[in-house]
C-alpha positions in Angstrom: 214.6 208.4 82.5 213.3 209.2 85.8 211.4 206.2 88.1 207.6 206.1 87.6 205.2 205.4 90.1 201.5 205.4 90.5 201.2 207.5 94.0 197.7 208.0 92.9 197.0 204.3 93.4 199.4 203.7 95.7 197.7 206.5 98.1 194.0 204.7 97.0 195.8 201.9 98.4 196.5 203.3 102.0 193.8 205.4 102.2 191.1 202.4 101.6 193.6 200.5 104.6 193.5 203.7 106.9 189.7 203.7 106.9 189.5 199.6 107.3 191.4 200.5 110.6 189.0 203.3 112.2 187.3 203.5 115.3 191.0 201.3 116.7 192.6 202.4 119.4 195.9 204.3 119.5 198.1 204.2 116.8 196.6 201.1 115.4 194.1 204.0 113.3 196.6 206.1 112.4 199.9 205.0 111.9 200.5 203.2 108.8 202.8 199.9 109.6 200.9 199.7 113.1 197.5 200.3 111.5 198.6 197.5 108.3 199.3 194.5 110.8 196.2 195.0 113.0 194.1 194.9 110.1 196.2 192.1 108.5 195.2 190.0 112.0 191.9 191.5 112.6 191.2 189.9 108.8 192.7 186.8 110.0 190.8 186.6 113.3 187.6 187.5 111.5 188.3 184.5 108.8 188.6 181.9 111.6 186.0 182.8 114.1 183.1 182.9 111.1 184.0 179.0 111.1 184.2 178.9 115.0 180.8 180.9 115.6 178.9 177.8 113.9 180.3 175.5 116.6 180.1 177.3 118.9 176.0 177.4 117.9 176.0 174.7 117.1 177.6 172.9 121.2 174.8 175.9 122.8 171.7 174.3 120.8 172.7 170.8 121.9 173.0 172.0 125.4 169.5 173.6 125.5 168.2 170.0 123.8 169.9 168.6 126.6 168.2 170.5 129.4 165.0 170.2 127.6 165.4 166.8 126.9 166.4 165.8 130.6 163.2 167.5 131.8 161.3 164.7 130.0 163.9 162.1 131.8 165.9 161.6 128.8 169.3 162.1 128.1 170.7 163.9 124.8 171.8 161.7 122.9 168.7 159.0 123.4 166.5 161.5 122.6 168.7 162.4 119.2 168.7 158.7 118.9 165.3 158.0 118.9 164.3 161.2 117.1 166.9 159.6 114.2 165.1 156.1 114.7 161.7 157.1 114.2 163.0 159.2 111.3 161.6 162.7 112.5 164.0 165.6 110.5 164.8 169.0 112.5 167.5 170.6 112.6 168.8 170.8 116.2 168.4 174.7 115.9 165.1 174.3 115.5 164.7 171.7 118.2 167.2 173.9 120.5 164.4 176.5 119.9 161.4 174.7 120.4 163.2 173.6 124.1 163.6 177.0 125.2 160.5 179.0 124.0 158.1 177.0 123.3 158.3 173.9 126.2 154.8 172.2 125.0 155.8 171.9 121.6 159.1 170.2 122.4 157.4 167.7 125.3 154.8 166.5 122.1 158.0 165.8 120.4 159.8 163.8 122.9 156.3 162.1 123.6 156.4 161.1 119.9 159.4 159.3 120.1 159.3 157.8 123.8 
């Protein structure tokens, strides 16, 4: 009896790989081993920085906290310390926000705590 296989599924298979892979360069689009491992480690690189783009927000809001913070003549973390102590609750997005666009609105807030 000959082999089966399912080239219908098997070509689905490639075919849904092949267009995961366009817009690459060279034959990382078009070639099938080439275009299989770049999108293995593309997959892999886009798993692991999803984790690393919230610390990575997360270090540039406490910076601009910082700067804001030090225009007041306070450090960072007395500021966060007293802001923890007198049991005020924003995030430090919001406060990283405040810092940068809206400068009146964060002095009332270290004035609050000082």
């Amino acid at each position: 009896m000959p082999r089966s296989v399912n080239a219908v599924a098997s070509r689905a298979r490639r075919k849904k790989l092949m267009k995961m892979t366009k817009g690459q360069f060279g034959r990382r689009k078009n070639v099938w081993t080439v275009a299989k491992n770049s999108l293995e480690k593309g997959l892999q690189y886009a798993y692991r920085d999803r984790r690393a783009k919230k610390r990575s927000f997360r270090s540039l809001w406490i910076q601009r906290i910082n700067a804001g913070a030090r225009l007041h003549g306070m450090s960072y973390s007395e500021f966060m310390g007293k802001l923890h102590k007198k049991d005020i609750q924003m995030s430090r997005k919001v406060l990283a926000d405040l810092a940068m666009n809206h400068p009146e609105a964060f002095k009332a807030i270290v004035d609050a705590v000082k």
